[in-house]
N, C-alpha and C positions, 0 to 999 in steps of 0.2 A: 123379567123382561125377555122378550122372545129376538135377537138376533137374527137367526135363518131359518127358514124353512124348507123341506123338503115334504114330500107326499107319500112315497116307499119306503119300507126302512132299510132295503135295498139299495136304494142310491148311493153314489160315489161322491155325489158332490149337490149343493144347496144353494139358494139365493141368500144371500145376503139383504137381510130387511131392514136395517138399520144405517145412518151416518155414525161415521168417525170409529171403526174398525179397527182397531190399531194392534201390531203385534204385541200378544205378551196378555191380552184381552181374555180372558176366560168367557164363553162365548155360551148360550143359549138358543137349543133349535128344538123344534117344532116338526115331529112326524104327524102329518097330517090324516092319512090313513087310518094311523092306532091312535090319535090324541094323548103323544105321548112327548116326552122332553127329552132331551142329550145333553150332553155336555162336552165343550170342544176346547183347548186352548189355540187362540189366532195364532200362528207364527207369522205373516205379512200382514201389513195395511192391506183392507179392502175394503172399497169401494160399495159403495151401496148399488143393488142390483147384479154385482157381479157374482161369481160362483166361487165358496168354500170346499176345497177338499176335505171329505170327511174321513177318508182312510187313504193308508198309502198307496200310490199306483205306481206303476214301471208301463216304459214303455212299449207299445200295443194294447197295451187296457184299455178295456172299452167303461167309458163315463157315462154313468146312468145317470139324467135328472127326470122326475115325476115317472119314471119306474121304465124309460125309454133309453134306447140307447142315443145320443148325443154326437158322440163321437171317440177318437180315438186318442191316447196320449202320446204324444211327440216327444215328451220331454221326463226325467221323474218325477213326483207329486209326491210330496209329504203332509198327512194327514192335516187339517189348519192352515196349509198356503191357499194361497188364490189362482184359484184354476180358470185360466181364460186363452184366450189365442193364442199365449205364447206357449202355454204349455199341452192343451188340446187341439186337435186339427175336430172342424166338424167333417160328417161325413156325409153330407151334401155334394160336395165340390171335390 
């Protein structure tokens, strides 16, 4: 079962494709580029649609999804949390 997908194997962080995400969740993602798999363990509930960290960040890292820069991290990221507004600033605004 494919969990999240990303498209670069590059990226920082992934969609979440699936309900009921829960931490503790050994997780399955989908590089879409290489048609290849990962393997992830959840540390947070997350939400379907939202974004998985797939490695660790620190603050000022810039989060790549589908091979783009997204935006910037605010806060730290542990590889498996759920990377969303509290912990990214987009850089739109």
């Amino acid at each position: 079962m494919i969990h999240f997908i990303l498209h670069d194997a590059r990226d920082t962080v992934a969609v979440v494709v699936v309900e009921g995400v829960n931490a503790g969740d050994q997780l399955t993602g989908w590089i879409m580029d290489e048609d290849k798999t990962l393997s992830l363990p959840a540390r947070q509930n997350i939400p379907i649609g939202h974004k998985i960290a797939l490695r660790d960040m620190g603050v000022g890292d810039t989060a790549i999804k589908y091979g783009l820069e997204i935006g910037r991290v605010v806060s730290p990221i542990q590889a498996g949390e759920h990377a969303h507004v509290h912990n990214i600033k987009t850089q739109r605004w």
